[in-house]
Each structure stands twice: as C-alpha cells, then as structure tokens.
C-alpha positions in Angstrom: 0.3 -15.8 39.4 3.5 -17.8 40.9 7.1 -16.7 40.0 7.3 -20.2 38.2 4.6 -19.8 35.8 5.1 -16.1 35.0 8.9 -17.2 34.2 7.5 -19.9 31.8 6.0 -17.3 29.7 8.3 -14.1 30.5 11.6 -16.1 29.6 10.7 -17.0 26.0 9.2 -13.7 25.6 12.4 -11.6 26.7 14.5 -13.9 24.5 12.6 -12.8 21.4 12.7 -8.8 22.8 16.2 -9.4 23.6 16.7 -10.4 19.5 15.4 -7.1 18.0 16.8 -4.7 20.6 20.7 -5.8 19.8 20.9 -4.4 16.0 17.9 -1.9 16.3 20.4 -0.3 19.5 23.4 -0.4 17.4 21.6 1.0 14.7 20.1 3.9 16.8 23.6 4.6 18.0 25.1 4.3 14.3 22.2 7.1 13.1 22.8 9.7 16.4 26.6 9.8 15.8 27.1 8.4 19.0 29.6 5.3 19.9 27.6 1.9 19.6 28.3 1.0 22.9 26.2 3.7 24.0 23.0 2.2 22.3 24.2 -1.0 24.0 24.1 0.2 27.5 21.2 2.3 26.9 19.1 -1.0 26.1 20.8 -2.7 29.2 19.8 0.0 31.4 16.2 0.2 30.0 15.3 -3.3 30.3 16.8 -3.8 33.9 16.3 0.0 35.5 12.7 0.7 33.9 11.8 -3.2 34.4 12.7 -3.2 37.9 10.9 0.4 38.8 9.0 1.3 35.8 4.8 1.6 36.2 4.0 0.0 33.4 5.1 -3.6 33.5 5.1 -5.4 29.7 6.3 -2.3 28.4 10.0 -2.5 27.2 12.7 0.4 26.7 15.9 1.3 25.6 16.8 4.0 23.0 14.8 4.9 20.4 14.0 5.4 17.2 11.9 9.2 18.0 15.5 10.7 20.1 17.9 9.9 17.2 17.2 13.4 15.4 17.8 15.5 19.0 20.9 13.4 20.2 22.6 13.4 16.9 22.2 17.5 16.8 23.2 17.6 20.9 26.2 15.4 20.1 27.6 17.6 17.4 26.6 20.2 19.2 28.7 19.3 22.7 30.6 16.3 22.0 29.2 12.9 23.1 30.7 13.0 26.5 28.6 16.0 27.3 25.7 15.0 25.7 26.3 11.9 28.1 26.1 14.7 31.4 23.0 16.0 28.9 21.1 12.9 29.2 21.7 12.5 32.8 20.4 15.7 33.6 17.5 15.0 31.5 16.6 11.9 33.8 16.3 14.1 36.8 14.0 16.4 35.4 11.8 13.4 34.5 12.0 12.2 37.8 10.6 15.5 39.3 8.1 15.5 36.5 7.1 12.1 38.1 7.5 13.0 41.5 4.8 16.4 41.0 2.4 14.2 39.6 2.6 15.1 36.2 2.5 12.0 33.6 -1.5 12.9 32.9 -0.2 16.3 31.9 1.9 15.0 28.7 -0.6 13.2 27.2 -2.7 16.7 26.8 -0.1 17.4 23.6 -2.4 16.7 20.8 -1.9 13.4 18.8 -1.5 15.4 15.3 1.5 16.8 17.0 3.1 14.7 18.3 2.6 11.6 15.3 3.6 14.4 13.4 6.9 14.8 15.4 7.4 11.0 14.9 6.8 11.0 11.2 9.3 14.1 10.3 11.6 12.3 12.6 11.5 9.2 10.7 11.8 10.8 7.4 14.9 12.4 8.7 16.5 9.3 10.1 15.4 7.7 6.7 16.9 10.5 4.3 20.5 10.1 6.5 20.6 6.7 7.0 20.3 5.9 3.1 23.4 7.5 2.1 25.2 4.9 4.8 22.9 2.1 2.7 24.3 3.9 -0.5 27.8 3.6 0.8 28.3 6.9 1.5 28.1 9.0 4.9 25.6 11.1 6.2 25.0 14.7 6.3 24.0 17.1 9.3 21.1 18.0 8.2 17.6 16.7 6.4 17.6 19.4 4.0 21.4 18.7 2.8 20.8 15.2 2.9 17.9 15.4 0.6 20.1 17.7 -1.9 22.9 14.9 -2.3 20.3 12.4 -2.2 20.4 12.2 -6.6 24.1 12.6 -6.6 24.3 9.7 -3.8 22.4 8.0 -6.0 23.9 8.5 -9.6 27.2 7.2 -8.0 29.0 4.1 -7.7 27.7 1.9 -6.0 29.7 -1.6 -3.7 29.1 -4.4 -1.6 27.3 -1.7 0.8 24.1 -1.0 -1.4 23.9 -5.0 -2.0 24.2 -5.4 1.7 21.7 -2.8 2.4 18.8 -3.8 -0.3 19.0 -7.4 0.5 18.4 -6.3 4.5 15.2 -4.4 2.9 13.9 -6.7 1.1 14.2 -9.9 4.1 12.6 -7.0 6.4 9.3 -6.6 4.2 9.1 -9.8 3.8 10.1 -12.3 6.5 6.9 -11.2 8.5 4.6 -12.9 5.5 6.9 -16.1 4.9 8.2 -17.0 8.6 4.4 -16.7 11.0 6.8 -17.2 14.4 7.5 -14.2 16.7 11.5 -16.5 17.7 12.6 -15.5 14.8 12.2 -11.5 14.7 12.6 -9.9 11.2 15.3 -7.3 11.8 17.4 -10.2 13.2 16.9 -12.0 10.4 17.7 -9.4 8.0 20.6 -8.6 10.1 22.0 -12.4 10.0 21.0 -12.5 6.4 23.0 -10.0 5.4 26.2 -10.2 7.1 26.2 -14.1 6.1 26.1 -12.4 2.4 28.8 -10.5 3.7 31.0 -13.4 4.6 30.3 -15.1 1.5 31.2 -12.2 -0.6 34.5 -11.4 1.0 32.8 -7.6 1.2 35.1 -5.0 2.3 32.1 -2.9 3.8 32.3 -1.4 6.5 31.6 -3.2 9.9 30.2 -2.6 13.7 33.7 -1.6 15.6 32.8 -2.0 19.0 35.8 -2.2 21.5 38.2 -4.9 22.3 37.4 -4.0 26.4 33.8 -3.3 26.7 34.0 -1.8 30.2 37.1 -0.3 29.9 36.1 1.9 27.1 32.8 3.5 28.5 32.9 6.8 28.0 32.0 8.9 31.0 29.8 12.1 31.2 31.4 15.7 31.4 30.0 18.8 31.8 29.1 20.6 28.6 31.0 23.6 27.8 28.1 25.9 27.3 26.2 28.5 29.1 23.2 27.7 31.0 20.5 28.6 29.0 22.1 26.8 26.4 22.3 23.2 28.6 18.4 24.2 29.5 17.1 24.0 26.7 19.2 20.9 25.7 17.8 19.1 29.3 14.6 19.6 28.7 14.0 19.2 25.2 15.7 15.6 25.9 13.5 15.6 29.0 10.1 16.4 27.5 10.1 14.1 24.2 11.5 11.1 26.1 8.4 11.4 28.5 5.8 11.9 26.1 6.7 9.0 23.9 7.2 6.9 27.1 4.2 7.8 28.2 2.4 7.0 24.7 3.6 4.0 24.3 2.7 3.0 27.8 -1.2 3.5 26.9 -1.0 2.4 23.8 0.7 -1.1 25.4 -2.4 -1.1 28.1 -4.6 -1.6 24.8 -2.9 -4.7 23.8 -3.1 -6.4 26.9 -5.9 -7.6 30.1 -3.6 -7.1 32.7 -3.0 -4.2 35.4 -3.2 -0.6 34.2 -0.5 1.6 33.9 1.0 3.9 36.7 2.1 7.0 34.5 3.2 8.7 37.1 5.5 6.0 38.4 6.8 5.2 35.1 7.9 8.9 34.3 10.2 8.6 37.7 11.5 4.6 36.2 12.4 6.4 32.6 13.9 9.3 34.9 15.9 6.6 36.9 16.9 5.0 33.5 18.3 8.2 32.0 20.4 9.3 35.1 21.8 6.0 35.2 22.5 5.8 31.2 23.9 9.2 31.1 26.2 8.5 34.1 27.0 5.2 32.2 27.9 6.8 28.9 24.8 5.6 27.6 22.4 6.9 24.9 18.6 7.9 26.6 15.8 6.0 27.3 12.1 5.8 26.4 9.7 3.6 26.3 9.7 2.0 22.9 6.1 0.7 21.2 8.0 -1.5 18.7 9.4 -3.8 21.5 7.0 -3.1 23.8 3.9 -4.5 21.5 6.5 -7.9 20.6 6.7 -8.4 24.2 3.1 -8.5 24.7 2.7 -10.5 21.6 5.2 -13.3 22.5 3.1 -13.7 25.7 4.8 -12.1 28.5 3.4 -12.1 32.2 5.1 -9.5 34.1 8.1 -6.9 34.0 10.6 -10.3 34.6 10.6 -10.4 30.5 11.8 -6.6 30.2 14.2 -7.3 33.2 15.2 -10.0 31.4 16.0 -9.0 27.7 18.3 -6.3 29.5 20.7 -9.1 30.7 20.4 -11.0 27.6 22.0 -7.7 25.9 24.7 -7.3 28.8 25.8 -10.8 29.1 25.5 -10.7 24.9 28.1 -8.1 24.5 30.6 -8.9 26.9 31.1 -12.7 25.9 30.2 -12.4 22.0 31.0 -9.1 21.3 33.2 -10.2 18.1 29.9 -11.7 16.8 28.8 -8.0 16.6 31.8 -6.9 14.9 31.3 -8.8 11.9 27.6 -6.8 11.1 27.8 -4.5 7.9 26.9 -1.1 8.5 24.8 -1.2 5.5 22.4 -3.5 7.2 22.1 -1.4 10.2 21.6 2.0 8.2 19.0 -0.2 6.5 16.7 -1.4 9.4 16.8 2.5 10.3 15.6 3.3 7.2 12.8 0.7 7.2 12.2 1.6 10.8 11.8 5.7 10.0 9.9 5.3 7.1 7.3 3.3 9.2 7.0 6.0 11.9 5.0 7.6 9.1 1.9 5.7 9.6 -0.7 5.9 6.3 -2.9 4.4 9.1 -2.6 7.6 11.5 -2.7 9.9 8.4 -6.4 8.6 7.4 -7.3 9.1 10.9 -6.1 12.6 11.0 -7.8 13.2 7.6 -11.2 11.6 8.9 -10.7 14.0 11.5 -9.8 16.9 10.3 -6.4 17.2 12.0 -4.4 16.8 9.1 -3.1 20.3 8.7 -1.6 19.9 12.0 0.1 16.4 11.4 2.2 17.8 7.8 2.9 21.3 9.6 4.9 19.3 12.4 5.9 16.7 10.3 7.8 19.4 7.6 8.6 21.8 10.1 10.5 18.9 11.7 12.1 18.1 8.5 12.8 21.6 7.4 13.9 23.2 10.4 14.5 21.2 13.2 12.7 19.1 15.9 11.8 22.0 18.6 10.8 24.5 15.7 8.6 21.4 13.7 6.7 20.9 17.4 6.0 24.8 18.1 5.2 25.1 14.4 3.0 21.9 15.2 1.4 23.3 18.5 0.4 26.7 16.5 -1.4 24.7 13.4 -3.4 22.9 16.3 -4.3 26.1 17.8 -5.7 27.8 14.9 -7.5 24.7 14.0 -9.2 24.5 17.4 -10.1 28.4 17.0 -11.2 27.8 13.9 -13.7 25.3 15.3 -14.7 27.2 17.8 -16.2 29.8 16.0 -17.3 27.8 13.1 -20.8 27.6 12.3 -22.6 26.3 9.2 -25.4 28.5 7.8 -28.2 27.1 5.6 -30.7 29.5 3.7 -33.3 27.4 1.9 -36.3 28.6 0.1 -39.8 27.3 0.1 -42.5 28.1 -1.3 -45.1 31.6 -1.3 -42.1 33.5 -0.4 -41.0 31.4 2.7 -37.6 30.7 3.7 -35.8 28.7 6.2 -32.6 29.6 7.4 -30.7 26.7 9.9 -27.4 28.0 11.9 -25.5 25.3 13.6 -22.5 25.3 15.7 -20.8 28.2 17.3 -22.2 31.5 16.4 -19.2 34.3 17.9 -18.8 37.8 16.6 -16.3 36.4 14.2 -19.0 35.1 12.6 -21.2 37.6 12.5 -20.3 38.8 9.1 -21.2 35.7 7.1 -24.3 35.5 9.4 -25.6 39.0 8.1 -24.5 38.4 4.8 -26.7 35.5 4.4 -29.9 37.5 6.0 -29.5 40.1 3.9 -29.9 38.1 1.1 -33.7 37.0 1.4 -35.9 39.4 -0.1 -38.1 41.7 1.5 -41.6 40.7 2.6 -41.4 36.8 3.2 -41.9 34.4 5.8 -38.7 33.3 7.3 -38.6 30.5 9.8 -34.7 31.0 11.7 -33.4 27.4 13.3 -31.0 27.6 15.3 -28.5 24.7 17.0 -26.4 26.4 18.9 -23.8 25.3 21.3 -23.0 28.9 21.8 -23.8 32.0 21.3 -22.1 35.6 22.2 -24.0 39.3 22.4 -22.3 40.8 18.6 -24.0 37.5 17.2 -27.4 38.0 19.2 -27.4 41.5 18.3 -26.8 40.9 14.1 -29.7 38.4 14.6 -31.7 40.6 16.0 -31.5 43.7 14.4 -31.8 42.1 11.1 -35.1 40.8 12.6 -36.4 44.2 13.8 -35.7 45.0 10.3 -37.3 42.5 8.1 -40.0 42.7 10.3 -40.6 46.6 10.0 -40.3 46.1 6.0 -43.7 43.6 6.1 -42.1 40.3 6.9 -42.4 37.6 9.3 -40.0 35.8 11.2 -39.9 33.4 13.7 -37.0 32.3 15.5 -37.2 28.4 17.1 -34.0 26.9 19.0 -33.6 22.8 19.2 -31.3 23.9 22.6 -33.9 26.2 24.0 -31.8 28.9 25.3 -29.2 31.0 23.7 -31.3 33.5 21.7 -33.7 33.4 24.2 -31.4 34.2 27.3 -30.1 37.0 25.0 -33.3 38.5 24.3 -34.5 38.5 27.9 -30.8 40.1 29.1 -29.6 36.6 30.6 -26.6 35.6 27.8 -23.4 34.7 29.2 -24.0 31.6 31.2 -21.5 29.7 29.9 -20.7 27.2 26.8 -23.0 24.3 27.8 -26.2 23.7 26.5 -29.2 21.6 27.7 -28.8 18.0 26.2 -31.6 17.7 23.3 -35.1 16.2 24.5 -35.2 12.5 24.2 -39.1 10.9 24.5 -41.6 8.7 22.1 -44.1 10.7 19.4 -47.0 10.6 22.0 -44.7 12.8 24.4 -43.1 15.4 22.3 -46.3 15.6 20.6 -48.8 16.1 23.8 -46.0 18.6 24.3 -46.1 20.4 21.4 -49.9 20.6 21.4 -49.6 18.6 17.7 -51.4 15.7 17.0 -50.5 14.5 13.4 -49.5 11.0 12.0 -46.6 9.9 14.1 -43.9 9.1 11.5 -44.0 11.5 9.5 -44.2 14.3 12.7 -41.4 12.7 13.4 -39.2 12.8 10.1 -40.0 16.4 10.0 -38.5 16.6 13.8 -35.4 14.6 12.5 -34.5 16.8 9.4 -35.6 20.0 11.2 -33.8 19.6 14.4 -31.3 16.6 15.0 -30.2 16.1 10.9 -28.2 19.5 11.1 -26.5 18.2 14.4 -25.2 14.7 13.2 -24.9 15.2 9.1 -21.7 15.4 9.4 -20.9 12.6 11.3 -23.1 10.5 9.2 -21.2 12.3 5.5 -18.3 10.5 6.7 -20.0 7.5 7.5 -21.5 7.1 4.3 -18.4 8.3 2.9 -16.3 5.7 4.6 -18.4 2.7 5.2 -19.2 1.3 8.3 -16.9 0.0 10.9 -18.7 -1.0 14.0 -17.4 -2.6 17.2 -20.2 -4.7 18.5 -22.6 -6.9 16.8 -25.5 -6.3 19.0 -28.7 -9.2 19.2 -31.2 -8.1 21.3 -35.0 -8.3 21.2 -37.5 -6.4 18.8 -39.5 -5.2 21.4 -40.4 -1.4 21.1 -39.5 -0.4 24.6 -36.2 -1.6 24.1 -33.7 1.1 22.7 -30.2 0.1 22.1 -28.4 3.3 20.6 -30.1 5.0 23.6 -29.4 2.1 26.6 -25.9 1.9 25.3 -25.4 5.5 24.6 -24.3 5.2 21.1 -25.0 6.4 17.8 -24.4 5.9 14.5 -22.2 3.4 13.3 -21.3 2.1 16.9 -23.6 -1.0 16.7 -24.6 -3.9 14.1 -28.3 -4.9 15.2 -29.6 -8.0 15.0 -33.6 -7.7 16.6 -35.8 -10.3 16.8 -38.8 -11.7 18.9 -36.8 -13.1 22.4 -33.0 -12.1 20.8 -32.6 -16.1 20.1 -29.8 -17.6 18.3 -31.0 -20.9 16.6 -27.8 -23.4 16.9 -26.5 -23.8 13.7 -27.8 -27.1 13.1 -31.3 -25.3 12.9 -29.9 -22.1 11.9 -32.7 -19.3 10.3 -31.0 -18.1 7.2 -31.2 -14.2 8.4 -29.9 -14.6 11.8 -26.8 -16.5 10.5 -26.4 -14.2 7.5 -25.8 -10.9 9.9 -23.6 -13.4 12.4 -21.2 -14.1 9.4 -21.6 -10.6 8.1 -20.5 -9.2 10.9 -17.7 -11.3 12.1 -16.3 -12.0 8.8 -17.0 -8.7 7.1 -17.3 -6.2 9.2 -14.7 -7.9 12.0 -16.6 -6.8 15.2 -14.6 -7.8 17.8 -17.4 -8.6 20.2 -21.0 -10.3 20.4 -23.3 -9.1 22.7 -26.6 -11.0 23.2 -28.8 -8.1 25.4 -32.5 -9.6 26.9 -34.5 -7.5 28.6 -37.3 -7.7 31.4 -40.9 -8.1 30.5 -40.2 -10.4 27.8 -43.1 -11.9 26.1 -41.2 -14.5 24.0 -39.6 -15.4 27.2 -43.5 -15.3 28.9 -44.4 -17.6 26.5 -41.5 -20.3 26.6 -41.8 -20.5 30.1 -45.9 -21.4 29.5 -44.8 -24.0 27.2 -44.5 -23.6 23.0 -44.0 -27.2 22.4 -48.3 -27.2 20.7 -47.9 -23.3 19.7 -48.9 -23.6 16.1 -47.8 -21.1 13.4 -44.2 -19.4 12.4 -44.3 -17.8 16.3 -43.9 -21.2 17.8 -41.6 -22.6 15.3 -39.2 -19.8 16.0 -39.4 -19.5 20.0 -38.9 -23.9 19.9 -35.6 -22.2 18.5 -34.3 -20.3 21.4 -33.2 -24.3 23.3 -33.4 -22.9 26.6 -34.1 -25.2 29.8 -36.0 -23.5 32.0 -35.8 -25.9 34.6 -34.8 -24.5 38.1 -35.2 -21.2 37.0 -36.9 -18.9 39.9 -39.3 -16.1 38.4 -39.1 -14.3 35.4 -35.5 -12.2 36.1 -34.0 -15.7 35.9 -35.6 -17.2 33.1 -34.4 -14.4 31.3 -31.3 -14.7 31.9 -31.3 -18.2 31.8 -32.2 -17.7 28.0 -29.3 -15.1 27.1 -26.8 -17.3 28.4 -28.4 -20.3 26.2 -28.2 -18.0 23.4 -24.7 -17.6 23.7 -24.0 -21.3 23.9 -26.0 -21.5 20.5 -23.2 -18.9 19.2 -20.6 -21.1 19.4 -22.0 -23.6 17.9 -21.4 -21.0 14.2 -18.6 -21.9 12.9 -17.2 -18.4 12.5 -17.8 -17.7 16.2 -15.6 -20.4 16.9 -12.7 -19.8 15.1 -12.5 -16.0 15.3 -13.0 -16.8 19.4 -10.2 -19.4 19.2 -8.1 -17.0 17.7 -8.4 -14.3 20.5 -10.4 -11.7 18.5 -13.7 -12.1 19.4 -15.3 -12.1 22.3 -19.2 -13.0 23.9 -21.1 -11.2 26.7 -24.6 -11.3 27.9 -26.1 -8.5 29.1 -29.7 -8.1 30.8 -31.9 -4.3 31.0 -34.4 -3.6 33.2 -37.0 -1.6 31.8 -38.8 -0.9 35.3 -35.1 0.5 36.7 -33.6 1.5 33.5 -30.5 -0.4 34.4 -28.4 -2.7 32.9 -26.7 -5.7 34.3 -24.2 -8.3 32.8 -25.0 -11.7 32.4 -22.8 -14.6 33.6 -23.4 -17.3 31.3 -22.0 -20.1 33.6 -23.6 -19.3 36.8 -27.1 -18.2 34.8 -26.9 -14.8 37.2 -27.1 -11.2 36.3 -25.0 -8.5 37.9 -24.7 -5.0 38.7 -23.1 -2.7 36.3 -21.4 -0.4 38.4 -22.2 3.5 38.2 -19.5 5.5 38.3 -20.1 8.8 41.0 
C-alpha cells in the first residue's frame, strides 16, 4: 500500500483517536491524583513512541483506564515525582520482558482473572470519581468511598452534579442519535457540558493546567523507600501494563485483516514508552482497547494514525491549552465513571457463567475492591486454582436401575483418589445379587480409584452377583488390571466408523439405527450432555451457515471437525442455490434464517467429488422429467469449458455462490461487512479439503499444518 493512500485513511482516523484521548487523558490523570499534564504527555508519548516501535500497528496507547487504581495508591504512597522514576523503571523491566521473549507468557493469566481485575478496577475508579461528579472530593480508598457515598449523596448539591449528569446522559446517548465515528461521544459530552458551563456562569471547578507547558514538567526522583519496597512498586506497574497491552493487542488482531501482531516486539515499544513517560513526568502507558478498536473502526491503514493522534495531542496543548482550561471537572469525573462502570462487562460475565469461571471473575473483582489491586489478583489466581483442581478430579457418577435386578452404573470424567469416596458410596448402594453393567468414560484414572472399583467388584461378585466392566476409551481400568496404569492423562480419541463397521466389529448384527442410538446414549451422550444442557439452555449461536450436499458419504461435523452447535446445515441433492428469482421456499427460508436470525457471519457452499447431481447436469437435465430434474435445472451452472468432473464441480460451487447474492439478505448483510462467502470442495478419495475460488472456477490446497 503507498504512503499516499495509507495517509488518506490513517489521517482522518488519528483525528477521531486524537478527539477521545484529550479528555479521557485528563480524566485518567484527574482520577490517579496525578498533575493533568502527566496524562497529557503520557498520550503524546504513546501514540508517537509505541506507533513508531510498537508490534502491533492499529493499536493505539496512552494511559489507561485499568493503571488508575495502582498509580493513584503509588502516588500517595511516594509523591508523584517518584512515582514518575516508578514508571520509568517499570518500562525497563517491560523491555527485558520483551527482549527474553516473553509476551506469549502473559497471556497464560486466565481471562476470569484478569476481566475480573478490570471490573473491580472500574468499580473503584467509578465509586471515587462520583463524589468529584457530586461536587465533592474523593477518598483513598474503595471501601471509604462507598461509606460516604449516602452522605455525598444526601448533601447539597451545585453546578457540579448538573455538569456531571448532563455529561452522562450525552455519553449514553450520542452513540444511538449521532451514527458518525468524527464526532466521538466523550468529546461531545465534554463540549456539551462545559458550553452549559459557560452559559450558566458555573463556578465549578475547572482543568488547571499550566500557563508554560514545558516549563512545568515535573521530573522523576528517586523514591525514598527501600528496595523491596520500589520492587514491588516496578513490577506491579510493570506486569499489569504488559498484560493489558498485550490483551488488547489480540483482541485488536480480531477486529482487523491486516498483519498479525508481534507480542514480543510490542512489550519492548510499551517498555520504550514507559521509560520515556516516566523520564518525561508522564503517567504510564498501555495499550488501550477503547482507542485502539475506534482506530480500527474509523478505517485506519497503518501505525501513521497512532503516530499521528500523538501529535495532534502535543501540538493541541501547547497552542490551545486555555481551551482545556475552561473543562469542568465534573465532566471529566463523569466520563471516568461511565468509563469504569463499563469495564464491568455483563457480556464477559455471561461468558464466565456459561463457562463456569464465574467464581473466579467476583473473587478478583471484590478482592480488588475490598483490599487492593495485588491482593484482588492473588485472591483471583487462588479461586482459578481451586476451580481447575476441582475439575480435575471431578467426575459424574450415574447409578440407574433396570429391570430383574440389573443396574447400570456410568462414571465420566476424572476418577482420582479424591474421588474415590463418592465412587464407593454409590456401589455400595446396589443391592446384593444383581447384574450390574459398570460404564466407564474416563479421561483418567489413578490406582486408589482402580483399586475401590475393584475390590467392590471382587465383592459383589463373591456375594452372587455379576458385573461387567466396559470402557468407551478402552484402557484405563484395563491397564490397571493388567499392572500397566500410569501412562499418562491422554486417552485414545473415541472410534469414529459407519454401523456396518462398528457392528462387524462388535460381532452384532441388529437393525442399524437403533444399534446405533443405544451406542449414542451408552457411550458418547455421557461425554457431550453437558455441552449440549447448555446448548439447549442457551439457544443456538452458530458461526457458519453451511450448504453442502445430501449425499451420505459426506460428513460435515466430521470433515470440519465440529460439533454441536458450530454449523447451520443446509443439505440437499448437488448443494444448489436456486437464484432468487426461482427460489425453493426451504432453501431461502434457512438462507434468511440464518443470516437474519441467527447472524452467521459466513456462508459456506461445500461440493464434494463423486457427485451424482453434478454427473447428471453434465449429461444434460434439460428432458429429465420429474421433481429431480426440476430441481438440478436450478443449480444455473454453465458447464461449458469445464475439463473432467473436479472442474465441473467446482464450476458448480462457484455458480452457487453467485446465486447467493442474488438473496436480498446476502446482499446487504455482505455490503455491510458482516458476512462473508466461500466455496469449498472435499475429496472423498483423499479425504481432503480444498477451497474454491469462485472467479478463476479452481480449487486449492488447504494447507496442513506439520
């Protein structure tokens, strides 16, 4: 891409960053206690330092939101000055972090933790920041804060709480009256309210910045604390900067098709930044989501926009700086408050609940709130440790009686001594004398279990009953009984073949279906139930619609290596999309279905070799009688040119994705960037899969990964 073109996106783009980073700095600076001009050279030195070195190009920084809680404690702590030496000191430990090759290693923190960290964060920065809305200053700490909070409340109230509601209410809801990304909503609320300001003739209180920028930059000194004491302060600066950098840098790689992001590299860029904003009297540096996503939204190319909206800020506070002074403080403490209160995402707290990890995400987020940051994470860290333990030795344990005295008893999961207990528990209680058939799905398996097992078996048995003990992973209790347990946590992957197969195996001839339902429920139901509980409990959200042919060799949960609520399927003879001129009610019903509905965000038309329909257009349908012919005259492909049956194939997938666009809904939800259309082609002979390129009528390699 030239210079010229990239600029033609990148400069709008930076303009727009450049807007929201001037009163969410100030703000940031305002929260930590810290002289504003340090939140203004922090975003200087994070657009132009990080922009210029950082490894992740369209993702912006500058202070943030996620340090305020740690640099308002280290300030009062040391003083701002040191806290200044602090942050610089902090910068070189990223840079080592960087330099050893260690940016992969952050993102091992669990999620739960470290969303939690965010969210008790933001409710602290929230529960200070709306006495300053209130008109009234804040406390040291969350806990004090929340007890004034009614008092703060019950009082008087002036120009301030006006000031501070009005910036609230244009920041919820500028985003669903004003659709363009020029006119950001915190500037707008910002504007708003000190125009109200002006009006009024309020007496709030305003930004004071002073009257000679560079003169009054407050340089770094060295803290007045012992060692261990200035250790702990580096790296707990050091460590949170880097792993909210470094999450936000993936989570921008989502939003956008360009190059990947260098973690590595950008850890030593945030480094650079903090040295240089420490030394500078600034506050530190992360890489920030909330201007990082509106730089990739208002379109920009390359790391010119984040270089860019540094400069804006710089040549912004040295020529209008009295612009700035005029801003109520009210409106700042309010965009904080807005600001914390959405770190605590309802999104990311359904996930966690979906997922189990919910404990985790409210330890960290109240031990954050109640203690303080480094006590909330270890708090955090030990609630994700149990919870893993606990899964690792969790099983699930099924007794079920049948009839004449049989039982079945099904243990999934992982079976460890610490289990044990519940396991015998549940053995004992089958009476004496029946048949009792013992399933088990086993990822694992120690010898405590094994021997429980098996000396409740020797038992039953020598009391008159039967018992027979049949594994879905063939191994575990096996291994054990022969003297061979202990290989290690990995189990053979389950059997995958049709009912003829597993059958002839099995020595079993019965009727097919119904074999195989009792297969299902006895050995793969206990192994996906509970995936497929909170599917039905939470509806289905699949990625792909997925139109492929209804021929039987063809399987696409197993060719795509996906399961149950991954694809919406679409089958029918020769996957053909009638245009929609023509359009057969059922095919067009799951197309709008499932880009309306369900919101897939891509199409997938998937044909296959072997193809009969295909076999049979290239013969000629044009005098099939019947509903067969009628529907393959649909599929509209020119087979003209093509060479052999590969190509006519392919030729066919790519017409059917031309008939896709003729949908209406396809269109527009294409147009709109949120859909998109491939064509893919399998080989049944090779068991390989190959994209199809629609415009050159070709198929292509996948390739396989070593």
């Amino acid at each position: 891409m030239s210079v010229l073109k990239a600029l033609r996106h990148d400069v709008p783009a930076s303009i727009v960053v450049f807007l929201i980073a001037i009163p969410l700095s100030l703000g940031i600076a305002a929260a930590s206690g810290a002289p504003l001009m340090a939140g203004l050279i922090a975003a200087v030195v994070g657009g132009v330092v990080v922009g210029l070195l950082g490894g992740a190009p369209l993702q912006v920084s500058g202070p943030a939101a996620g340090l305020t809680v740690i640099v308002a404690g280290t300030i009062a702590q040391y003083g701002f000055a040191a806290t200044a030496a602090i942050v610089a000191l902090a910068g070189g430990v990223q840079i080592l972090l960087g330099l050893a090759r260690l940016g992969r290693a952050a993102l091992a923190l669990s999620p739960a933790v470290v969303h939690g960290m965010l969210a008790g964060i933001g409710l602290v920065i929230a529960l200070s920041q709306v006495h300053v809305l209130l008109g009234g200053d804040a406390q040291s700490d969350a806990g004090q804060n929340l007890r004034d909070l009614p008092a703060q409340i019950a009082g008087s109230h002036g120009h301030s709480t006006l000031l501070g509601l009005l910036t609230i209410g244009v920041l919820l809801l500028w985003p669903r009256l004003v659709k363009t990304s020029l006119l950001p909503a915190a500037l707008a609320a910002v504007v708003i309210a000190t125009g109200a300001a002006a009006v009024m003739g309020s007496d709030a209180k305003r930004v004071d910045l002073p009257d000679s920028p560079l003169a009054e930059i407050m340089l770094p000194r060295w803290p007045d604390a012992g060692p261990g004491q200035i250790a702990v302060a580096v790296l707990t600066i050091a460590l949170v900067a880097s792993i909210e950098s470094l999450l936000s840098a993936v989570a921008v790689d989502r939003m956008h098709d360009g190059p990947r992001a260098d973690l590595n590299r950008e850890l030593v860029a945030q480094g650079a930044a903090n040295t240089t904003s420490g030394l500078l009297g600034g506050l530190p540096v992360t890489g920030v989501i909330v201007r990082s996503s509106t730089n990739v939204a208002a379109g920009a190319r390359t790391r010119n926009s984040a270089i860019l909206h540094g400069l804006w800020i710089a040549l912004f506070v040295l020529l209008c700086a009295p612009l700035l002074e005029t801003i109520p403080m009210a409106a700042l403490a309010a965009v904080l408050v807005v600001v914390g209160l959405r770190l605590i995402s309802l999104a990311q707290i359904r996930t966690y609940a979906r997922h189990r990890e919910l404990p985790t995400y409210v330890v960290t987020a109240v031990g954050v709130v109640a203690t303080d940051l480094l006590t909330g994470v270890a708090l955090g860290l030990a609630a994700a440790v149990l919870m893993m333990l606990w899964r690792l030795v969790r099983c699930e344990i099924r007794v079920v009686p049948g009839g004449a005295g049989e039982w079945t008893v099904t243990i999934s999961g992982t079976l460890a001594f610490v289990g044990s207990g519940r396991v015998a528990r549940a053995l004992a209680g089958i009476p004496e004398g029946g048949t009792v058939a013992v399933h088990l799905h086993l990822d694992y398996l120690d010898h405590g279990a094994f021997q429980v097992i098996q000396d409740w078996q020797e038992a039953y048995e020598k009391s008159g009953g039967t018992v027979t003990v049949r594994e879905t992973h063939d191994g575990w209790f096996q291994r054990a009984t022969n003297g061979r347990l202990g290989a290690g946590k990995t189990a053979p992957p389950r059997r995958f073949g049709s009912w003829s197969q597993w059958q002839d195996r099995d020595r079993q001839r019965r009727d097919a279906m119904e074999a195989g339902i009792r297969e299902f429920e006895r050995s793969v139901a206990p192994l996906v139930r509970p995936h497929l509980a909170g599917l039905a409990r939470d509806g289905q959200q699949p990625e792909q619609l997925f139109i492929t042919c209804a021929d039987s060799r063809l399987v696409p949960n197993l060719i795509t290596t996906s399961g149950p609520g991954d694809l919406f399927c679409l089958r029918n003879v020769g996957n053909i999309v009638p245009p929609y001129s023509s359009a057969d009610d059922s095919v067009g019903a799951g197309i709008e279905f499932a880009v309306n509905v369900l919101k897939v965000s891509t199409i997938t038309v998937c044909g296959h070799s072997g193809c009969g329909a295909v076999q049979a257009l290239m013969k000629g349908v044009t005098t099939m009688d019947g509903a067969l012919g009628s529907w393959l005259r649909r599929s509209g492909t020119d087979f003209a040119g093509c060479d052999g049956e590969e190509h006519c194939v392919t030729a066919n997938v790519a017409q059917q994705l031309i008939n896709l666009r003729t949908y209406p809904v396809v269109r527009e939800a294409e147009a709109a960037g949120r859909l998109t259309l491939t064509g893919l082609y399998f080989d049944l002979a090779e068991a390989r899969m190959y994209t199809v390129d629609p415009a050159r009528r070709v198929r292509e390699p996948i390739p396989v990964e070593a």
